[in-house]
C-alpha positions as CSV (number, residue, x, y, z in Angstrom):
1,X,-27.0,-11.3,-1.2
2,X,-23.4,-11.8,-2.2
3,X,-20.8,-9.5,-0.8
4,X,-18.6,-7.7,-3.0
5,X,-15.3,-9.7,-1.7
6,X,-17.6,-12.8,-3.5
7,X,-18.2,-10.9,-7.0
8,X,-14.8,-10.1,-7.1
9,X,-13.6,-13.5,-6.8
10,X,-16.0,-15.0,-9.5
11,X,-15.3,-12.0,-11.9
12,X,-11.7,-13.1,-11.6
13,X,-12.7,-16.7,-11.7
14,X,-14.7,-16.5,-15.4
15,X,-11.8,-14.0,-16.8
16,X,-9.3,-17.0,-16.3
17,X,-11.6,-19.2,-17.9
18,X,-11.6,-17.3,-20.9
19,X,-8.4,-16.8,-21.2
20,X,-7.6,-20.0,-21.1
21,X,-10.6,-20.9,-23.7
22,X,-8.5,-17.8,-26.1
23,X,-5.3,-19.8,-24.7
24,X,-6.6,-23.4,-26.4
25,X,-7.9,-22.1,-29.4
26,X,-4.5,-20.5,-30.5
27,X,-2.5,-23.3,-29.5
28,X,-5.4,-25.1,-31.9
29,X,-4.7,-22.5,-34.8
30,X,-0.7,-23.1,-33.9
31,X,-0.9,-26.7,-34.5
32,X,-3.0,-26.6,-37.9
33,X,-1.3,-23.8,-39.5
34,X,0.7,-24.6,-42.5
35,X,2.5,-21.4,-42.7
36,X,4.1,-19.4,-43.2
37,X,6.7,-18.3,-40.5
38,X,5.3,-14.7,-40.2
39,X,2.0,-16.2,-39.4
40,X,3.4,-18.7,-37.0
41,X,5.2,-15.5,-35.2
42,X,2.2,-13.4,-35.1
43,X,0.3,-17.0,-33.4
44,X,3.3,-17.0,-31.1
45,X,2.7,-13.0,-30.0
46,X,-0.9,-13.4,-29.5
47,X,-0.6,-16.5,-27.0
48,X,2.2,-14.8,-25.3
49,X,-0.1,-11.5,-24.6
50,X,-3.0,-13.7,-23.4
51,X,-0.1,-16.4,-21.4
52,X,0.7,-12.5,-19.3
53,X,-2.9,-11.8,-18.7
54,X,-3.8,-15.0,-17.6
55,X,-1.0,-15.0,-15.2
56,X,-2.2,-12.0,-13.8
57,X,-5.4,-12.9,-12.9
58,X,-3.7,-15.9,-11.4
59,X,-1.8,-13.8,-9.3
60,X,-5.0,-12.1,-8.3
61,X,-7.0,-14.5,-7.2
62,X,-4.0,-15.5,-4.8
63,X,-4.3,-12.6,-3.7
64,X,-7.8,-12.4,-2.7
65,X,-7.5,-15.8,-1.1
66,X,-4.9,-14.7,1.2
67,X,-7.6,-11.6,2.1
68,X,-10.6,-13.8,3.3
69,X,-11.4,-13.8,6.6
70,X,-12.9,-17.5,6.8
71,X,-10.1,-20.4,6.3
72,X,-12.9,-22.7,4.3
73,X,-12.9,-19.8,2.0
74,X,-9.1,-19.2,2.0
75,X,-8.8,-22.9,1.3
76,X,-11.5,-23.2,-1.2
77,X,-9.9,-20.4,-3.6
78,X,-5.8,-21.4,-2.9
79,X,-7.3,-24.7,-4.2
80,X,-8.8,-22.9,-7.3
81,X,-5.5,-21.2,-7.9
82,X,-3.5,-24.1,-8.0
83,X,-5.6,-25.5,-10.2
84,X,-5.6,-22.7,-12.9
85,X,-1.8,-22.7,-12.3
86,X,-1.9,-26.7,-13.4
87,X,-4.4,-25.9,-16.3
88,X,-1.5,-22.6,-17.5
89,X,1.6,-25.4,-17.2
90,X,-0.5,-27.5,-19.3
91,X,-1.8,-25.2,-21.9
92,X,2.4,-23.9,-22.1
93,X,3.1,-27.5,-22.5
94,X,0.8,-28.0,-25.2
95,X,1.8,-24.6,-27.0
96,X,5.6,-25.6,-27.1
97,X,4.9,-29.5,-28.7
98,X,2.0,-27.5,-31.2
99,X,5.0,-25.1,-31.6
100,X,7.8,-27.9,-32.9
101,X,5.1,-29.9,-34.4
102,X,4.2,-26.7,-36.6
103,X,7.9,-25.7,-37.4
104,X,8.6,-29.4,-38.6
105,X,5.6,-29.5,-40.9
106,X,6.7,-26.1,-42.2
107,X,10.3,-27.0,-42.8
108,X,9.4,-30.1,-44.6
109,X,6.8,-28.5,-47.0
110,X,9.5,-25.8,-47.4
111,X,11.8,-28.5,-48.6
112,X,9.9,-30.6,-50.5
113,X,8.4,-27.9,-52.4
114,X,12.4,-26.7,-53.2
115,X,13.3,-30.6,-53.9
116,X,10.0,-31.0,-56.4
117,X,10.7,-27.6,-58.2
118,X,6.9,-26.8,-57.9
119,X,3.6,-28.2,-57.0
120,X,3.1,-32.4,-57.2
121,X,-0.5,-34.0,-56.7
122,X,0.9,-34.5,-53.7
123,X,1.5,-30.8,-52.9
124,X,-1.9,-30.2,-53.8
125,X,-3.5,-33.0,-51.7
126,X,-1.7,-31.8,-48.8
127,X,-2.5,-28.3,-49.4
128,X,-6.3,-29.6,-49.4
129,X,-6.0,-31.4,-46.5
130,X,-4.3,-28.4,-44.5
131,X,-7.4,-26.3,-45.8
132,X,-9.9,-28.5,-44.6
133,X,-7.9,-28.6,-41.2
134,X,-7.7,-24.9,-41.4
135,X,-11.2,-24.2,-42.1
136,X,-12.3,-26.5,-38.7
137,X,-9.9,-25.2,-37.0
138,X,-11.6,-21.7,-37.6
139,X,-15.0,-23.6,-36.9
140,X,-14.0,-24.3,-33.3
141,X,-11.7,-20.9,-32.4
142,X,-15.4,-19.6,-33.5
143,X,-17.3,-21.3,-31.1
144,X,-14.4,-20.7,-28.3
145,X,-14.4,-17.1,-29.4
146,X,-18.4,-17.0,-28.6
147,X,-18.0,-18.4,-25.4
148,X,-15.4,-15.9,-24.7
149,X,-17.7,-13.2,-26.1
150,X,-20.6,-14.7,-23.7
151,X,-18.7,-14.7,-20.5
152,X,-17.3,-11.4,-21.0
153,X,-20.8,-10.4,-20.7
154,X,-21.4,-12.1,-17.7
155,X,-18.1,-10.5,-16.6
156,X,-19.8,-7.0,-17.4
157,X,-22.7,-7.8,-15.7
158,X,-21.1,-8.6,-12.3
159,X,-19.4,-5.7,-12.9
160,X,-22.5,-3.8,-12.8
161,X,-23.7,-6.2,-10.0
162,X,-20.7,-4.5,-7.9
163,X,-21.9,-1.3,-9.0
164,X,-25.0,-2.3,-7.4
165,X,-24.0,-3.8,-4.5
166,X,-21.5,-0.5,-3.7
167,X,-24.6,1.7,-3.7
168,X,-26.7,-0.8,-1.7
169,X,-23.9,-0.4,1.1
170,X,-23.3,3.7,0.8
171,X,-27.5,3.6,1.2
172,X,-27.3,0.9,4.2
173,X,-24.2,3.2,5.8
174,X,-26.4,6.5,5.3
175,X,-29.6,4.8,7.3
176,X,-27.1,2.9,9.5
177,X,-25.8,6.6,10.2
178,X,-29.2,8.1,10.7
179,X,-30.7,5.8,12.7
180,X,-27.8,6.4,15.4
181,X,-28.7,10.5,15.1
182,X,-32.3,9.6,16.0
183,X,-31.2,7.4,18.5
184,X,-29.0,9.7,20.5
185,X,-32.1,12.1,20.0
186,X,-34.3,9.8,21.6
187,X,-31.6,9.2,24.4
188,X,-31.2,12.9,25.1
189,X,-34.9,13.1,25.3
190,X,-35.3,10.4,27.7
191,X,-33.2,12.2,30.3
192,X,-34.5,15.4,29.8
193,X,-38.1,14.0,30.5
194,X,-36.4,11.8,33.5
195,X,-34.9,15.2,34.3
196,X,-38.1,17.0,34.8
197,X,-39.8,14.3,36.2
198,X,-37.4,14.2,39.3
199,X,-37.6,18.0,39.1
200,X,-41.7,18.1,39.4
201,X,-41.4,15.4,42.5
202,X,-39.1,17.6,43.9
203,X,-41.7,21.0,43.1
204,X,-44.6,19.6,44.8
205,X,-42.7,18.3,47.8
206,X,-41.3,22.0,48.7
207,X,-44.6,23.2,48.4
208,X,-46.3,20.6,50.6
209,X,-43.8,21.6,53.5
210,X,-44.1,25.3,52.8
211,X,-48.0,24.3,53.2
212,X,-47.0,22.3,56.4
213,X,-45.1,25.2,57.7
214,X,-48.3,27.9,57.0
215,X,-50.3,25.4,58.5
216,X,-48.6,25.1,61.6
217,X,-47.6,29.0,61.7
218,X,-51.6,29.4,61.8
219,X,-52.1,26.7,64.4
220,X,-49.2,28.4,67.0
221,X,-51.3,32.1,66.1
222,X,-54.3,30.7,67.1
223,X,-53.7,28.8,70.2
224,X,-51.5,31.9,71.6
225,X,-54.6,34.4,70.8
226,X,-57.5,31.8,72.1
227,X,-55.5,29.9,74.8
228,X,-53.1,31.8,76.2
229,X,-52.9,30.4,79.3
230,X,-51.8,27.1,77.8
């Protein structure tokens, strides 16, 4: 059975996951929107909030590798760490180029639509294209989002595994507890019968002197009375 130490570190483990699956698909929605700026900003505030979590978590983990006891196991998460770190640089990277690249394509629409006066077959193919760009893009934060969805439920469910395992141990500590009454019972019951043991030894050789002594007191009577003369 895994400890609890162990369900804490792979709770931690799948939450980075998906935040960095939620990470990729907004820096995806960032790079195919077409606009406008309000919509970029709003983007932009959503990857920053999951960006703070993610970091957290990060800074957990670290955490809980500098708790383990074993240095295999120290090593093996501070090697996981560093790894999610690389993964957040990269995912910031991409969100900054996704983040110029989408400005850009917004400031030249902006212009050309000011320069043409109104909408050109151009506009218009462009405008398609974005849509159909928009509309996969949606297909695939979709599918991130249901991965998310489905390792949040794993998340719970190690969750409830600790629950578990916390109950398992209070139980374990209660028998562990008993067992060392009934074992000082025992002990104290050992020496009490060792105790009256010695005791009865010590009974039954008092009362074969005190037989010894009648004995001999009856022997000395006699041979006074009958042979006096010895």
């Amino acid at each position: 059975m895994a400890s609890s130490a162990d369900v804490h570190v792979r709770i931690c483990g799948q939450e980075i996951i998906k935040y960095d699956l939620e990470i990729k698909a907004l820096v995806q929605d960032i790079r195919d929107c077409s606009g406008p700026q309000s919509t970029l900003k709003e983007l932009n505030s959503q990857v920053k909030e999951k960006f703070n979590q993610l970091r957290l978590r990060i800074q957990d983990l670290e955490q809980m590798a500098r708790e383990q006891d074993r240095e295999t196991e120290r090593q093996a998460i501070q090697a996981e760490t560093e790894s999610q770190r690389r993964q957040m640089q990269s995912n910031q990277t991409a969100w900054r180029k996704s983040n110029l690249a989408c400005k850009l394509a917004i400031d030249h629409m902006e212009k050309d639509e000011l320069l043409l006066g109104g909408e050109t077959p151009g506009t218009r193919q462009r405008k398609a294209t974005k849509e159909n760009i928009v509309e996969n893009s949606s297909s695939i934060t979709d599918s991130l989002m249901s991965i998310s969805r489905l390792m949040s439920e794993q998340v719970k469910q190690s969750e409830d595994t600790i629950g578990t395992l916390a109950t398992s141990s209070r139980t374990v500590q209660e028998t562990n507890e008993e067992f060392k009454s009934m074992t000082g019972t025992i002990y104290l019951g050992r020496k009490l019968i060792l105790k009256y043991n010695r005791r009865e030894l010590t009974d039954k050789l008092l009362i074969f002197l005190a037989l010894a002594l009648f004995f001999a007191t009856v022997l000395y009577i006699l041979k006074k009375r009958l042979f006096p003369f010895i």
